[in-house]
C-alpha positions, 0 to 999 in steps of 0.5 A: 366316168364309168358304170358297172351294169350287173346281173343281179340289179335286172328283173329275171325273164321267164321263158316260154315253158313258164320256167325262170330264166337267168337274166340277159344282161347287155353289159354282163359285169363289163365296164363300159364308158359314156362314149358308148363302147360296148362288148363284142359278140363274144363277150356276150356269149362268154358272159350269159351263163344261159349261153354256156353250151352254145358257147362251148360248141363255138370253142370246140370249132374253133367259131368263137375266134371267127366271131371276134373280127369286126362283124357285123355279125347278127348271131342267133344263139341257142340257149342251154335248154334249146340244144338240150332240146335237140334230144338225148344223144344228138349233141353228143353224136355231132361232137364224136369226131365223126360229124364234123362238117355235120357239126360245122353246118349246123352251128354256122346255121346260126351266124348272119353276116349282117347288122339286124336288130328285131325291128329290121326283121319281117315275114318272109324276109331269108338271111344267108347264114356262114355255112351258105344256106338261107333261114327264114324270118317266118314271124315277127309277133308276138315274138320273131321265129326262124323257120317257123321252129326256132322262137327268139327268146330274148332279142336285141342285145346289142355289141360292139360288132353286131347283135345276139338274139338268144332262140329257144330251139337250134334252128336247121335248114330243110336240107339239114340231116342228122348224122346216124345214132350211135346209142340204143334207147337205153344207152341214151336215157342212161347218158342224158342227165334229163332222163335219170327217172327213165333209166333208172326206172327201165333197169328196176322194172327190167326193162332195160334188156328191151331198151338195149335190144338191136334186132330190128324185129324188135324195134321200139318207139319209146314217148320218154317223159324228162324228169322236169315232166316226172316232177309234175305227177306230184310231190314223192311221185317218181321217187316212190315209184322206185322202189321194190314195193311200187315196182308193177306200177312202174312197169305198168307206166314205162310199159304204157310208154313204149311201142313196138315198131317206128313211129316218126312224126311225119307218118303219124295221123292225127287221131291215130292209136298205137299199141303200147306194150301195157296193153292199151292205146295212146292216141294221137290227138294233135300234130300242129303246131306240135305233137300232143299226145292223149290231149295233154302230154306235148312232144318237146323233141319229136324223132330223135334216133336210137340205133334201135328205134326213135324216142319221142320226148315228153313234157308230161307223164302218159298215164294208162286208162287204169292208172291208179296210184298210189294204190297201197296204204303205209302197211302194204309198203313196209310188207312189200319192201325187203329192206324194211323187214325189221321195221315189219317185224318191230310193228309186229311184236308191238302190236302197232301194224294195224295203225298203218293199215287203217283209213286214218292219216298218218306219217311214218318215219321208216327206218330201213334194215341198214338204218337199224343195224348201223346202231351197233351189231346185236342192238336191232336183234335184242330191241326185237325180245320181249324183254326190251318191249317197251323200250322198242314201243317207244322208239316205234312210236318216236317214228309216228307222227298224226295225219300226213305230213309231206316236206311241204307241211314241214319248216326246217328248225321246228319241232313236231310232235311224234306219237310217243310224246316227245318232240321231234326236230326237223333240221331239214327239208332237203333232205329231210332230216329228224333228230339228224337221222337222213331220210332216203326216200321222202314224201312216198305217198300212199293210200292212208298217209306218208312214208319217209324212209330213212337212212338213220334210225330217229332217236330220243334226245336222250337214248340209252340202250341196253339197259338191263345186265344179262340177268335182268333180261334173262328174267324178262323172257319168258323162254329163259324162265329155268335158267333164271331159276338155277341162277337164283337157286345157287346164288350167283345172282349178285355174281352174274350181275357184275360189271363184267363184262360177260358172254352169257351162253343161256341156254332155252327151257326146251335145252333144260327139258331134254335132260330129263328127271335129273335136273331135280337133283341139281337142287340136291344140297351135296349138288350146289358146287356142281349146280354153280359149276355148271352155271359159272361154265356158261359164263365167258370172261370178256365181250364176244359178239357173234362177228368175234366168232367167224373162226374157231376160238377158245372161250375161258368161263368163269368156270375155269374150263373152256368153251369151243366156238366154231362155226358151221362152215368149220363143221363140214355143213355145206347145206345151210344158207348162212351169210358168210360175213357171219356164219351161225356159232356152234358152242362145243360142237353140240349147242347151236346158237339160237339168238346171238348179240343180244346186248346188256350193261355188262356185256352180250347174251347168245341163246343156245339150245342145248345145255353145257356140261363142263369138263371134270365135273361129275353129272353123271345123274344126267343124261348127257348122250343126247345127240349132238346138233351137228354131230362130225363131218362125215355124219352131217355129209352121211345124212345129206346123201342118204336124202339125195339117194332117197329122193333119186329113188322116187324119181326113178319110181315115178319115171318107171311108172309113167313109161314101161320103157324107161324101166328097160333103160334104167335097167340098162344103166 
């Protein structure tokens, strides 16, 4: 007869920092008889998942073969947290090829030749351990430690050649040395997977260049908090000190963190103050049986070297005496984060901003730039015109939900309902995800409320945009008021409000004002067919929006006649910003446009800002010798060195009137 013992039918142990540990097993999914055969050393130690790091190391010197004999072996084996806890970078250096007897001595540290269980074990008793030295049971109750730093976490699994006490921490004899670093501060953050808030936090508040640095007048102690112990500061926390809007906060606080100089443990006094580069002290309050540091905050992994200082690891965050956080309302943030700019400017034209600056609680959902230009290009750019206000005053609103709700207050499959009015499903908590649009950033805690920043923009169950034809938008902005006026004079309504699809050039009211008093006579009956050729010549057959426009290209117009759209890069105009993906559209090298992609049920609008004249059709009443935008080439470069010439001559003015002997030596050059 034979029994299977499994993990998953054994209560989970807790370990000493209060965290769950995967259960030890005797007889980890192994068969064993009723005759009491039981598994080798070995066995164990390939089977608890507890033990997977211990358990490489074995393998990597080739110990686990040792260890396969007949014993009897008493193996002390360090779990997964306790050679984490050697500190960042430690395991790493033994394991580069350089420390190999290093590494031998201290793995061999852990094997006794000898057959004891827990209750063979007293105070005082030394055992000699594989690589020739002794360690020391210095206690026995409540739980046994070796050396008085190595707890036994869970004793007296017995094998078939000996037993495994699992310990908390690597246990070292007096003697033993570490070999040298082999990483700066900031490398060894960047390398440990238990620092990621660190090294992502040193790079975003610029201290990584002080983290990096190898001269040794520059030399720092760095109390680095684990992420475990970031965690702790509060749901959202040290996500939220991230970003762009937070960012003093976060270089107050790794500020706070970091000394200059070397500070180990053995020369630290209890009571001791040390400067921080924030400004104001940490202290020292505790030195057995391990370092605290401001009473509360415990050093895990005390001395670990850095080719450019020492880190002392931390169970919790040191917080500055003027630590405040958070320290901004929900308005603060968006105005202070540069990838929330069309969302500030959306807040803005409804009139909604003033909601996320009061006192009252509320949670936004905000969608980042790239959330709203993954809609489609031109949707963000015409959601943000006064013709499509209430379409944009819904959708904002669809984003606001009362109070403040944080993943905790949620439950994935449940509706919330939003400010709008309409019911919001939330899919997820992990991440966070509402109508399947994924947050980026959750739970950012602020002054009046909650941010969850989101990767997608939140849409109703049923969206539908745009929903006007190029007209119907042209009569809902204000700013377009005149051509609306031509169009509906000459009749072409119906035929601007076809299918499509088109590329309306409209130009602005200030573009129809600049041609003076003979805009009246467009209203003259002998002028409808050139009022309607003029029109039907701002109209484009077929769909072109603005990234159609990157190089020169011929438009046909309902007209007839054709429209040259070039970029300015193609203009010989060097002087502008432009992003190069997209460079601003010139039409007939005289009509710059003002607002491109704005988008209609029959196609795409661009507003221009000057009037076009087409080709052969007699409008000679006009005055159409206006100066073009950007003129040629050489005029734009003309007018580019005639300020360069200007401003050198004030320098030079300003220069000879400080010192009479300058005016000799510009007189010389």
């Amino acid at each position: 007869r034979h029994q299977i013992i499994t993990c998953h039918n054994l209560p989970q142990r807790g370990g000493s920092d209060g965290a769950m540990r995967p259960p030890y097993c005797f007889f980890l999914n192994l068969a064993f008889s009723v005759h009491g055969q039981l598994p080798a050393v070995v066995d164990i130690i390939k089977a608890l998942p507890e033990l997977s790091s211990f358990r490489e190391t074995l393998e990597e010197t080739d110990l686990l073969t040792a260890l396969e004999g007949g014993g009897p072996f008493t193996v002390f084996a360090p779990s997964n947290t306790a050679i984490e806890l050697l500190g960042p970078g430690v395991l790493a250096t033994l394991r580069s090829g350089q420390n190999e007897q290093k590494y031998l001595d201290l793995l061999r540290y852990h094997v006794v030749y000898a057959e004891l269980r827990s209750s063979d074990m007293h105070p005082g008793l030394t055992l000699m351990t594989w690589n020739s030295l002794t360690v020391e049971i210095t206690d026995v109750a409540p739980v046994v430690r070796l050396n008085g730093q190595a707890s036994v976490s869970q004793a007296d699994i017995a094998c078939s050649n000996g037993w495994v006490h699992v310990v908390s921490r690597v246990a070292t004899a007096a003697a033993y040395v570490f070999p040298p670093p082999m990483k700066n501060i900031f490398q060894l953050a960047q390398s440990t997977s238990y620092l990621a808030n660190i090294a992502v936090g040193a790079t975003l508040s610029g201290l990584e260049s002080d983290y990096s640095d190898e001269r040794s007048e520059f030399a720092l102690t760095v109390f680095l908090p684990t992420d475990t112990a970031f965690t702790k500061m509060g749901l959202g926390v040290a996500s939220s000190l991230q970003l762009k809007a937070n960012e003093a906060r976060l270089l107050q606080l790794l500020k706070y963190h970091t000394v200059r100089g070397v500070y180990p443990s053995s020369e630290l006094s209890f009571g001791q103050t040390l400067k921080s580069l924030e400004g104001t002290l940490v202290t020292v309050t505790s030195l057995v049986p391990t370092m605290l540091v401001n009473e509360k905050a415990m050093v895990i992994s005390a001395d670990v070297p850095a080719t450019n200082g020492m880190i002392q690891l931390m169970d919790t965050v040191l917080l500055p005496t003027t630590w405040a956080y958070p320290d901004k309302t929900i308005l603060q943030i968006i105005q202070a984060s540069p990838d929330l700019s069309i969302l500030r400017t959306a807040l803005q034209k409804t009139d909604m901003a003033w909601i996320f600056a009061s006192a009252s609680k509320q949670t936004l959902l905000a969608p980042t730039d790239e959330a709203f230009l993954s809609l489609g290009r031109g949707v963000a750019a015409s959601l943000l015109l006064m013709s499509n206000l209430e379409d944009l005053v819904a959708l904002v609103q669809l984003h606001i939900l009362e109070g403040a709700k944080t993943s905790m207050d949620m439950v994935a499959g449940t509706n919330i309902v939003s400010r709008q009015g309409e019911a919001v499903t939330v899919n997820t908590l992990q991440p966070l995800t509402f109508n399947g649009a994924v947050s980026r950033v959750q739970d950012v805690p602020t002054t009046n409320g909650v941010l969850h920043i989101m990767d997608q923009v939140v849409l109703p169950k049923v969206w539908r945009f745009p929903e006007r034809n190029f007209m119907q938008f042209a009569n809902k902005e204000s700013d377009l008021s005149e051509f609306v006026r031509l169009v509906s004079f000459s009749g072409l309504v119906e035929e601007f409000q076809g299918n499509g699809p088109f590329t309306a050039m409209i130009p602005t009211n200030y573009a129809f004002s600049q041609l003076g008093s003979g805009m009246e006579k467009l209203f003259l009956p002998e002028n409808a067919q050139k009022l309607k050729a003029l029109l039907r010549y701002h109209v484009v057959l077929g769909k072109f929006l603005s990234i159609h426009l990157t190089s020169p290209k011929s438009l046909g117009t309902l007209q007839g006649e054709e429209l040259s759209a070039v970029p300015w890069t193609q203009l010989g105009w060097t002087g502008i910003a432009y992003q190069s993906a997209s460079p601003p559209v010139v039409i007939n090298s005289k009509a710059q446009v003002l607002t491109p992609d704005v988008l209609a049920t029959n196609g795409v609008v661009h507003i221009i800002d000057h009037v076009l004249f087409p080709p052969g059709v007699d409008l000679s009443f006009f005055d159409t010798t206006q100066p073009p935008f950007l003129a040629t080439a050489a005029a734009a470069r003309t007018h580019a060195n005639v300020w360069m010439l200007l401003t050198f001559c004030m320098l030079l003015l300003w220069q000879i009137s400080l010192d009479s002997k300058a005016f000799r030596a510009h007189l010389v050059l």
